[in-house]
Structures are given as structure tokens and as C-alpha cells.
Backbone and ligand atoms as CSV (ligand in chain L), in Angstrom:
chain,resi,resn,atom,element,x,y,z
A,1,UNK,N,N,160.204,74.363,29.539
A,1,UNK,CA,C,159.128,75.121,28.904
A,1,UNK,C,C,159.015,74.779,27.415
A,2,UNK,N,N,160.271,74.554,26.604
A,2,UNK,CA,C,160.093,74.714,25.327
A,2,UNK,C,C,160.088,72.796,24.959
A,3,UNK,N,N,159.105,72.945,24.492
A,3,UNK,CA,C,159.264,71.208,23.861
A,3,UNK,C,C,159.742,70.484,22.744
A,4,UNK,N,N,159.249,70.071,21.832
A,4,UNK,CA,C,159.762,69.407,20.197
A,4,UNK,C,C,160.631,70.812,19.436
A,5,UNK,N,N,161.576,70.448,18.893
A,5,UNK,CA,C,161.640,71.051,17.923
A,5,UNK,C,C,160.442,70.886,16.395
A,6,UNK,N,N,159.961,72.072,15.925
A,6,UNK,CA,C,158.808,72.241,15.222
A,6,UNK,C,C,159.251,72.001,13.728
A,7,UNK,N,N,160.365,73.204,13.640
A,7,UNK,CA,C,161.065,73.167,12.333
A,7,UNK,C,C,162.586,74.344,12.476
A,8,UNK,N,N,163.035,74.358,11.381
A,8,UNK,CA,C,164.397,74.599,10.889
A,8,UNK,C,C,164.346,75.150,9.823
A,9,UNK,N,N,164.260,76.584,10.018
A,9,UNK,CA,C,163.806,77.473,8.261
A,9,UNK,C,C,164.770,78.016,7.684
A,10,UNK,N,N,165.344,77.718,6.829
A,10,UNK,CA,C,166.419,78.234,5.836
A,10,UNK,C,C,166.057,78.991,4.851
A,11,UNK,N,N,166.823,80.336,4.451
A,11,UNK,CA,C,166.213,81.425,3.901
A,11,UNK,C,C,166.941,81.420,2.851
A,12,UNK,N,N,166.522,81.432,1.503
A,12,UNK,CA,C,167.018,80.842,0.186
A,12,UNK,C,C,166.736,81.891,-0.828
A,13,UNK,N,N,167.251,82.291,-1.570
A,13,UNK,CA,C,167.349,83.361,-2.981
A,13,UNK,C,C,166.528,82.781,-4.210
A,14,UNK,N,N,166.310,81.476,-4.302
A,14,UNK,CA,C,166.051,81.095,-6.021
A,14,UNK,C,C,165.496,79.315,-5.173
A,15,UNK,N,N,164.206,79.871,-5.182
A,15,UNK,CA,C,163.082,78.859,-4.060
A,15,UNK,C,C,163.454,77.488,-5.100
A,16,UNK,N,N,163.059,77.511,-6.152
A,16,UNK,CA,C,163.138,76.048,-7.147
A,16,UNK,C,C,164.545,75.669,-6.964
A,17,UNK,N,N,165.333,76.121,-6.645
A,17,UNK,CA,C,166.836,75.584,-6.814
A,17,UNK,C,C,167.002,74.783,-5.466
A,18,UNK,N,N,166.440,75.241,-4.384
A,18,UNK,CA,C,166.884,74.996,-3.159
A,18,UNK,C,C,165.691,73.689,-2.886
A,19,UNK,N,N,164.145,73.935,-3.487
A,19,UNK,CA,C,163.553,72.565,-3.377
A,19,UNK,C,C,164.050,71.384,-4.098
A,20,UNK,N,N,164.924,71.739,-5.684
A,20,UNK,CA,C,165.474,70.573,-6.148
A,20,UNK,C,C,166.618,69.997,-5.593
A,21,UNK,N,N,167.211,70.764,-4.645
A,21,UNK,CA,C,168.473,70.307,-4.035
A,21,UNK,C,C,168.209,68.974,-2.320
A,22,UNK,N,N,166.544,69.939,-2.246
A,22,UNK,CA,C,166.305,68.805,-1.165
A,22,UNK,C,C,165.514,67.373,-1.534
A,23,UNK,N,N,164.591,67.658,-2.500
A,23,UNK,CA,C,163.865,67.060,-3.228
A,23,UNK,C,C,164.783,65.532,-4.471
A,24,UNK,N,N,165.564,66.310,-5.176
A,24,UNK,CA,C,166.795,65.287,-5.773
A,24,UNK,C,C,167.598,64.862,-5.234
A,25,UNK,N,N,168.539,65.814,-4.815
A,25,UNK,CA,C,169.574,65.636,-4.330
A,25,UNK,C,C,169.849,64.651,-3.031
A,26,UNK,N,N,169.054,65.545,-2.148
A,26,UNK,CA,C,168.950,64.565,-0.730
A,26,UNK,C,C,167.646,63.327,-0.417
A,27,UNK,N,N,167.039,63.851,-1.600
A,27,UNK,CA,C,165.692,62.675,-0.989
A,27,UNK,C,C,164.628,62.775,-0.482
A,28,UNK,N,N,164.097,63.783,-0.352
A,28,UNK,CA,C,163.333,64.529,0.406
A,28,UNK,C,C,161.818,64.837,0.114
A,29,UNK,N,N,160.808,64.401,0.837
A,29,UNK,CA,C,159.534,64.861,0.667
A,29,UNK,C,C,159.234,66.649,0.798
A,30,UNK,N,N,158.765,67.330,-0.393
A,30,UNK,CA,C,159.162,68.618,-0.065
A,30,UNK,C,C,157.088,69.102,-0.612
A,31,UNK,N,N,157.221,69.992,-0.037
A,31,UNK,CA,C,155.475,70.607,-0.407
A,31,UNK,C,C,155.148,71.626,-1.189
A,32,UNK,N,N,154.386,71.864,-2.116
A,32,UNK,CA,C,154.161,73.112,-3.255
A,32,UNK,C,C,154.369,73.624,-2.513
A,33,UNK,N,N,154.977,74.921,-3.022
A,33,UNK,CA,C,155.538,76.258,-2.375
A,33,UNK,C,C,154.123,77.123,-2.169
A,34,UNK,N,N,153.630,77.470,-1.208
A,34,UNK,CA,C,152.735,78.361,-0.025
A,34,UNK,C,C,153.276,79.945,-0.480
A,35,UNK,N,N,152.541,81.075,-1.156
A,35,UNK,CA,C,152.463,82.238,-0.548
A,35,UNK,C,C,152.080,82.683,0.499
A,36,UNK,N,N,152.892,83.638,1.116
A,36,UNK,CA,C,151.985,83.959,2.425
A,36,UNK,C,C,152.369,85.520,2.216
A,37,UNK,N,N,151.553,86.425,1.711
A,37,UNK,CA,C,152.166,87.376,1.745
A,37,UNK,C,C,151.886,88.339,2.770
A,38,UNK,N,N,151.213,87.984,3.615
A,38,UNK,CA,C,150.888,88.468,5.106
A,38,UNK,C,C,152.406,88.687,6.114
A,39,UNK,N,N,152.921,87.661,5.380
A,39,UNK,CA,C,154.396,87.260,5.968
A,39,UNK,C,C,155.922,87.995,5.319
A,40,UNK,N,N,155.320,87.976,4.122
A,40,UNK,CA,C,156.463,88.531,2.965
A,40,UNK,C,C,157.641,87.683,2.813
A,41,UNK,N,N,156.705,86.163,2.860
A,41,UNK,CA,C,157.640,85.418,2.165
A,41,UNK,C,C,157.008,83.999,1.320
A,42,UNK,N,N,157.262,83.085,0.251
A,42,UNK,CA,C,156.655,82.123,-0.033
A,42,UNK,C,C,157.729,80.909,0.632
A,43,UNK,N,N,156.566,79.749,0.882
A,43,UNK,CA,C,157.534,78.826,1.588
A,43,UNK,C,C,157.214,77.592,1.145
A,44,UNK,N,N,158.310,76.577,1.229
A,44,UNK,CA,C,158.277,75.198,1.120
A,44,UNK,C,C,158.621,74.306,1.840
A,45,UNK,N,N,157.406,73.197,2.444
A,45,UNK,CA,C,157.748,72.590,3.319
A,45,UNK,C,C,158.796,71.437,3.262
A,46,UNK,N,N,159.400,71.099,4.037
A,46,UNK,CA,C,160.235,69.402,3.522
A,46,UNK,C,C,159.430,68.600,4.942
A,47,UNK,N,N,159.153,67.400,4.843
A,47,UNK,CA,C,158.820,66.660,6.160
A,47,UNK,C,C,160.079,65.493,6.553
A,48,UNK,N,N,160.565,65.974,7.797
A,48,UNK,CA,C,161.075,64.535,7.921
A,48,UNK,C,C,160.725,63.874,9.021
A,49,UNK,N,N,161.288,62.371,8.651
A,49,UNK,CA,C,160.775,62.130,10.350
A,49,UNK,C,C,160.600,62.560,11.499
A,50,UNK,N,N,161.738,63.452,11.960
A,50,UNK,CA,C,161.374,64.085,13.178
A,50,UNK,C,C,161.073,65.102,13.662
A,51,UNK,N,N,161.348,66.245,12.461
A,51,UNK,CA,C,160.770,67.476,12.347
A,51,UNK,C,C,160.815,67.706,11.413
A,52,UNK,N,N,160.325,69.238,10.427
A,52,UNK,CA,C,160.067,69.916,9.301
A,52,UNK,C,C,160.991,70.791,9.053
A,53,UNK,N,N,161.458,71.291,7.743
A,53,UNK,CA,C,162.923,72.484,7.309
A,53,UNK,C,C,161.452,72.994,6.559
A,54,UNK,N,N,161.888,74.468,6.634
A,54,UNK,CA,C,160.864,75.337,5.846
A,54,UNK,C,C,161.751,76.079,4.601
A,55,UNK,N,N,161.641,76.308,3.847
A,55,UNK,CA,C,162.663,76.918,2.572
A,55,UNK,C,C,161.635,77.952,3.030
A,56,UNK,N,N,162.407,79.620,3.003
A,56,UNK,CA,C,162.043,80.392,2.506
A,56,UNK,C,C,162.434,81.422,1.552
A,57,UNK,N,N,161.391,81.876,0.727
A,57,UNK,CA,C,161.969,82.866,0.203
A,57,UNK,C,C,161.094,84.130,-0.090
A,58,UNK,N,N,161.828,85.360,-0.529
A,58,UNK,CA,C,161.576,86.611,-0.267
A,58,UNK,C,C,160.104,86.989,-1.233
A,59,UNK,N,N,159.021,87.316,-0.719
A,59,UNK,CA,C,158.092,87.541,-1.287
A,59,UNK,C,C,157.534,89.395,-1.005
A,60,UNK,N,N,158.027,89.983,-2.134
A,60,UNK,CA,C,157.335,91.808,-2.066
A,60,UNK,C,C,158.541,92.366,-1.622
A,61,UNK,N,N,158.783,93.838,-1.442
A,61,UNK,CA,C,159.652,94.703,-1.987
A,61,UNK,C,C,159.709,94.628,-0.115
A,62,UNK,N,N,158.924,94.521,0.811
A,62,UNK,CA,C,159.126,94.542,1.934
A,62,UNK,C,C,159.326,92.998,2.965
A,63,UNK,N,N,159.971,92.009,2.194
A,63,UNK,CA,C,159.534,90.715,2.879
A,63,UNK,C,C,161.018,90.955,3.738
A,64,UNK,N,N,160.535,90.433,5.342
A,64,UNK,CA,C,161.661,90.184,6.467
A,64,UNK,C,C,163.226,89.696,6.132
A,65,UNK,N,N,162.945,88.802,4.807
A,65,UNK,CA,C,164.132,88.102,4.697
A,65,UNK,C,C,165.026,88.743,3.852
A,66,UNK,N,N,164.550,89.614,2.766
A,66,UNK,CA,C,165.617,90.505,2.186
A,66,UNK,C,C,166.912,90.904,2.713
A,67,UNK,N,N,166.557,92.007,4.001
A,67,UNK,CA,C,167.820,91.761,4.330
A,67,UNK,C,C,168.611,91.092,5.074
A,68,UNK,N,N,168.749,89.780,5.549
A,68,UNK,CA,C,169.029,88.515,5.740
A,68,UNK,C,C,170.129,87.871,4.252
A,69,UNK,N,N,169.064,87.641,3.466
A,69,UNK,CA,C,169.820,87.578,2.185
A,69,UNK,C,C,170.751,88.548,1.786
A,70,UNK,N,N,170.683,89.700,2.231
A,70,UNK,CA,C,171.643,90.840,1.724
A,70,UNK,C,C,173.007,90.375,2.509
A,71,UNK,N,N,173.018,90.356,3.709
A,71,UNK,CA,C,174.183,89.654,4.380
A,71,UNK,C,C,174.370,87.886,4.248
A,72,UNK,N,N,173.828,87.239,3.508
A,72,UNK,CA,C,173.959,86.107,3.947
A,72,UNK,C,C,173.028,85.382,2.284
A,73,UNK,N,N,174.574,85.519,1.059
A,73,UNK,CA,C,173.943,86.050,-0.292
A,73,UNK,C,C,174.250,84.317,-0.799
A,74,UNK,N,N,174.166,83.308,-0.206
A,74,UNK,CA,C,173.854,81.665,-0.247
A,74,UNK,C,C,173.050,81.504,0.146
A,75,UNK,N,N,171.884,82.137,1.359
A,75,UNK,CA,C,171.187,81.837,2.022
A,75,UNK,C,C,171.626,81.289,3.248
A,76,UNK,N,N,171.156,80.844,4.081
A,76,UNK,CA,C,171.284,80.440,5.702
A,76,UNK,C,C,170.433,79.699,6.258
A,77,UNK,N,N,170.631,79.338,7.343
A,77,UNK,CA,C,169.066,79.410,8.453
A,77,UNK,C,C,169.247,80.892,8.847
A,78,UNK,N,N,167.833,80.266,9.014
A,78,UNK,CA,C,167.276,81.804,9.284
A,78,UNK,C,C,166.986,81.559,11.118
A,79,UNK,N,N,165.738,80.654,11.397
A,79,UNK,CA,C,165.239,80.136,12.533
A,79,UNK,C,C,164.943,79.160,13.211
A,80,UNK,N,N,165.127,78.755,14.201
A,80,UNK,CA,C,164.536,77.477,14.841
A,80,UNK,C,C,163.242,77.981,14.993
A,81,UNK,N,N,162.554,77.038,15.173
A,81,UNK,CA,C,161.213,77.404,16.277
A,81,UNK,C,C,160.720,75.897,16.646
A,82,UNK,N,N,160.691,76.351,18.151
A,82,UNK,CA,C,160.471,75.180,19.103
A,82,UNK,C,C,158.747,75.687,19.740
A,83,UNK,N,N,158.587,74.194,20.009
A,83,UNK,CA,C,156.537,74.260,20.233
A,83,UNK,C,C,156.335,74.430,21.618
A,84,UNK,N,N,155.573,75.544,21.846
A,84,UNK,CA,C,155.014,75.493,23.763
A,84,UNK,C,C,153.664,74.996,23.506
A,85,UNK,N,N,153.310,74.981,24.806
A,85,UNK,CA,C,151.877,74.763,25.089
A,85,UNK,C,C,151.164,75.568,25.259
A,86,UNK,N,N,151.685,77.089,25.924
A,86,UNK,CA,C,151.169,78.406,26.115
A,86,UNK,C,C,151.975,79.620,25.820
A,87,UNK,N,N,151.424,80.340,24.340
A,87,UNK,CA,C,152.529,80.686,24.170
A,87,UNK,C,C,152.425,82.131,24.932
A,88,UNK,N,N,151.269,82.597,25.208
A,88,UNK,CA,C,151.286,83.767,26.209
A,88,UNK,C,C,152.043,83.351,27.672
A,89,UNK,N,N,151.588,82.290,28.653
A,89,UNK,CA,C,152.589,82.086,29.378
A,89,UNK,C,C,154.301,82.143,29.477
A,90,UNK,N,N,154.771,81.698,27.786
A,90,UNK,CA,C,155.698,81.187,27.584
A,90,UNK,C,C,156.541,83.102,27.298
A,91,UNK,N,N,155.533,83.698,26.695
A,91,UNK,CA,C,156.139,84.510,26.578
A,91,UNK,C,C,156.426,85.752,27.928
A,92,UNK,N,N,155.125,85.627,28.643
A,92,UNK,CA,C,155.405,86.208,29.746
A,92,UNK,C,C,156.921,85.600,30.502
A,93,UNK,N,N,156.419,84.635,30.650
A,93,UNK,CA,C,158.349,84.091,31.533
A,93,UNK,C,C,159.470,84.863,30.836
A,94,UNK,N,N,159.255,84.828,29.304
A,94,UNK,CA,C,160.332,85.181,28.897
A,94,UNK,C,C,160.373,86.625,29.258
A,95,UNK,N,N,160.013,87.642,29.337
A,95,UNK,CA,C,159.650,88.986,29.248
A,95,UNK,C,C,160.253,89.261,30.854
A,96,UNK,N,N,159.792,88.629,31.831
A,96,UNK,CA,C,160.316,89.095,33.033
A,96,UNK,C,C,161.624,88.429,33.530
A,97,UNK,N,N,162.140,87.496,31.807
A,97,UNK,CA,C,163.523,87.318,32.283
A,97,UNK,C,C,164.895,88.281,31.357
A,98,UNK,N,N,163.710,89.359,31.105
A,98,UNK,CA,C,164.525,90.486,30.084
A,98,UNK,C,C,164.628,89.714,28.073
A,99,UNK,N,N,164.235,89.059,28.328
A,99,UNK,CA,C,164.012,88.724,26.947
A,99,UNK,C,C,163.613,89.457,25.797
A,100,UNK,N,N,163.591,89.682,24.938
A,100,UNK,CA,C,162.862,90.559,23.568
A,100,UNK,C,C,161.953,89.982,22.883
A,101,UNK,N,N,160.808,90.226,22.911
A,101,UNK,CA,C,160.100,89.307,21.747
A,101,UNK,C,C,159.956,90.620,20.655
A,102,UNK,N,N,160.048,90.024,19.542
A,102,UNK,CA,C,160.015,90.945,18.598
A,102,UNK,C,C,158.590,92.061,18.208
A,103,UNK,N,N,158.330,92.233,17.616
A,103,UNK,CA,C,156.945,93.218,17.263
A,103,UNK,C,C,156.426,93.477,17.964
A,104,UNK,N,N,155.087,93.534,17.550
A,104,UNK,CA,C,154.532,94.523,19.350
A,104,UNK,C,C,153.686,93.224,20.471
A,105,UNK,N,N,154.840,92.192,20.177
A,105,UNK,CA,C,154.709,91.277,21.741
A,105,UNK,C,C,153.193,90.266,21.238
A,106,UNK,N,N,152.220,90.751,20.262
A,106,UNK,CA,C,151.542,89.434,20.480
A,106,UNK,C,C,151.477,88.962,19.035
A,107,UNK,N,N,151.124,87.337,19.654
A,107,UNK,CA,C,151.536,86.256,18.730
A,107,UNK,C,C,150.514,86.376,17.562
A,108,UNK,N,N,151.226,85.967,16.424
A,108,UNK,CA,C,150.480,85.744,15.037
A,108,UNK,C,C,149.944,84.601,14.586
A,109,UNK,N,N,149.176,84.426,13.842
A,109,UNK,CA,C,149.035,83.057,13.099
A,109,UNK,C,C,150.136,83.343,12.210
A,110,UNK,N,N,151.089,82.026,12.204
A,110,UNK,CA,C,152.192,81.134,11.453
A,110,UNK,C,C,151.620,80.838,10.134
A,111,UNK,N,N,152.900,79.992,9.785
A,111,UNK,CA,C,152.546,79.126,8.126
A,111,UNK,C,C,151.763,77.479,8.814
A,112,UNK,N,N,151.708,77.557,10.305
A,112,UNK,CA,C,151.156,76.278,10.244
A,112,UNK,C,C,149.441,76.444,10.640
A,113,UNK,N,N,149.278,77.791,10.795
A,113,UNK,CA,C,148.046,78.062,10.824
A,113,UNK,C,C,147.653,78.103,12.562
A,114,UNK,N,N,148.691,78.434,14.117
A,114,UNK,CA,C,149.069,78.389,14.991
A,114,UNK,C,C,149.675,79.916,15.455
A,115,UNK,N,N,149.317,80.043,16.480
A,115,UNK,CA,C,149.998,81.111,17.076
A,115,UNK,C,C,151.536,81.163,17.132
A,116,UNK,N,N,152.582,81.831,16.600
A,116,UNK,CA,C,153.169,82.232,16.907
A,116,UNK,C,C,153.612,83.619,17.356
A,117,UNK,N,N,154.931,83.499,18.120
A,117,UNK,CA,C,155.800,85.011,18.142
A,117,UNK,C,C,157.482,85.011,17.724
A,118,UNK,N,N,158.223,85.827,17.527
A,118,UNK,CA,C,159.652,85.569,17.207
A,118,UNK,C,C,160.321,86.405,18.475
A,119,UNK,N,N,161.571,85.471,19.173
A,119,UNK,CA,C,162.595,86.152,19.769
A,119,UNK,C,C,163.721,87.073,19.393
A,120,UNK,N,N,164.359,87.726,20.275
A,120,UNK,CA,C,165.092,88.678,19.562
A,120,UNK,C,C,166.470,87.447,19.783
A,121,UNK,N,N,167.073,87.780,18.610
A,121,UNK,CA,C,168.923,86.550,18.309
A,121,UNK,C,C,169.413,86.881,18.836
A,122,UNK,N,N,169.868,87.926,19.327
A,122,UNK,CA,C,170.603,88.817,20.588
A,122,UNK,C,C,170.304,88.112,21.971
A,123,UNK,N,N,169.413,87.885,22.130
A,123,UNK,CA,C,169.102,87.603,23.424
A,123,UNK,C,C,169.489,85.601,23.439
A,124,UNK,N,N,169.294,85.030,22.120
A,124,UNK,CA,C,169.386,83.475,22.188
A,124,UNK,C,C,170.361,83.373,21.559
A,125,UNK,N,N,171.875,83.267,21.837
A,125,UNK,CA,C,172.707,83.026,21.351
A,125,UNK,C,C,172.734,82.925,19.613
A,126,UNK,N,N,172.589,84.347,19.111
A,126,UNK,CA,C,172.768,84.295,17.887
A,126,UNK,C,C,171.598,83.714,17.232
A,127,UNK,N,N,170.577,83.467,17.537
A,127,UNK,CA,C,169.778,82.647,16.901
A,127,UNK,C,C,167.953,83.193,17.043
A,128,UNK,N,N,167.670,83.537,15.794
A,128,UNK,CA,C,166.297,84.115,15.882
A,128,UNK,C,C,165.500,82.674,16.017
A,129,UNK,N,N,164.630,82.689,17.267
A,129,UNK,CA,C,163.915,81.917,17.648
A,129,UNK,C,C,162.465,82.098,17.748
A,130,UNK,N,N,161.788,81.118,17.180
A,130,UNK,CA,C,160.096,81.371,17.020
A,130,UNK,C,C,159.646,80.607,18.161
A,131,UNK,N,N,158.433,80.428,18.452
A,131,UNK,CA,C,157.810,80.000,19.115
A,131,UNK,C,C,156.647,79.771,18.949
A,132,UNK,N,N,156.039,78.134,18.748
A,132,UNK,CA,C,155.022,78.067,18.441
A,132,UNK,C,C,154.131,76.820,19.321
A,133,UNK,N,N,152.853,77.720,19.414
A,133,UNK,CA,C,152.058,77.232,20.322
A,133,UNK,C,C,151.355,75.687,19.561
A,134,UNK,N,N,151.408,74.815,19.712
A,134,UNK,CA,C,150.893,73.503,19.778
A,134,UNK,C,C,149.484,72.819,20.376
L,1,CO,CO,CO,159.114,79.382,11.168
């Protein structure tokens, strides 16, 4: 069901520090940093050959990743998210295999301008998983 990996989002405290670290340090094609405050977070893309890392960071007194950062005060990954083709199909399967999708079950437009939804980490081995329709 699930195809390409899409991207690899790492959730970061001090956004300029973490683009110069991919940007200098490693080499990296990285993209002006994106508000999205629909999302409550600003983000920066990196491209690599075979998939995309998203930097995020905490945007408004209510953005998702706060407390993430509160436990996890280097930053982390935060998420995979792998691409379906249907993500209502994709999510139905998941749902009648006891799965969690997070919020109230339907998908959003993303930072790529695409439907997504998020899984519950509990249910995917530790790992908050997105899902995005392609
Ligand atoms: Co994402």
C-alpha cells in the first residue's frame, strides 16, 4: 500500500542553526524557510536525491511541536511520511485494522500542497507516521 518514502521531518529549536548545519556543514540544497501557520510550524526544505528532510520548527504559542521539543530539547525526528495513491482508501484499510489516525480522521492539505493525514506512533512502532497522497 505505502510507496516512496516522501520525506523525513526533524523537529529543531533554532531553524537557522539547523539549516546551516545541513546547508554548510553537510552540503545540502536547503529551501527559504515556509510559514505555515495553519500548521503551527515554519519549515525548511532540504532536497536530496532520493527523498526530502523537512526542518521544522515551532511556529505560535500552540504549534504541535512544542511539546516534542519539550521532551526531546536537541530536537529529533519527528516523522516519516510515506506517499499512497489513495489516501482515503489507505486510510480506511488502516482503520479496520485498528489503527489510529490522528484528528478527526480526514486528510489535510500538507506543506506540499497534497492531502495528507498523521498516524498514531503507538500504533507504528514508535513512529508518528504521515501519509501522503501523490
Ligand atoms: Co511531513
Amino acid at each position: 500500500m505505502i510507496g516512496r518514502l516522501n520525506h523525513v521531518a526533524i523537529a529543531v529549536r533554532d531553524l537557522e542553526k539547523a539549516t546551516a548545519l545541513y546547508r554548510d556543514t553537510l552540503g545540502a540544497h536547503v529551501s527559504q524557510p515556509l510559514a505555515q501557520p495553519e500548521h503551527g510550524v515554519t519549515v525548511v526544505f532540504i532536497e536530496l536525491p532520493n527523498t526530502k528532510i523537512e526542518l521544522l520548527a515551532p511556529l505560535g504559542e500552540a504549534s504541535p511541536i512544542l511539546k516534542f521539543l519539550e521532551k526531546n530539547p536537541d530536537g529529533g525526528m519527528h516523522h516519516v511520511c510515506y506517499e499512497v495513491d489513495d489516501i482515503l482508501a489507505a486510510r480506511d484499510r488502516l482503520k479496520a485494522g485498528g489503527a489510529r489516525v490522528l484528528g478527526d480522521g480526514e486528510p489535510k492539505i500538507g506543506a506540499h500542497g497534497k492531502p495528507v493525514l498523521f498516524l498514531h506512533p503507538k500504533d507504528f512502532s514508535g513512529t508518528l507516521v504521515e501519509l501522503e497522497q501523490v
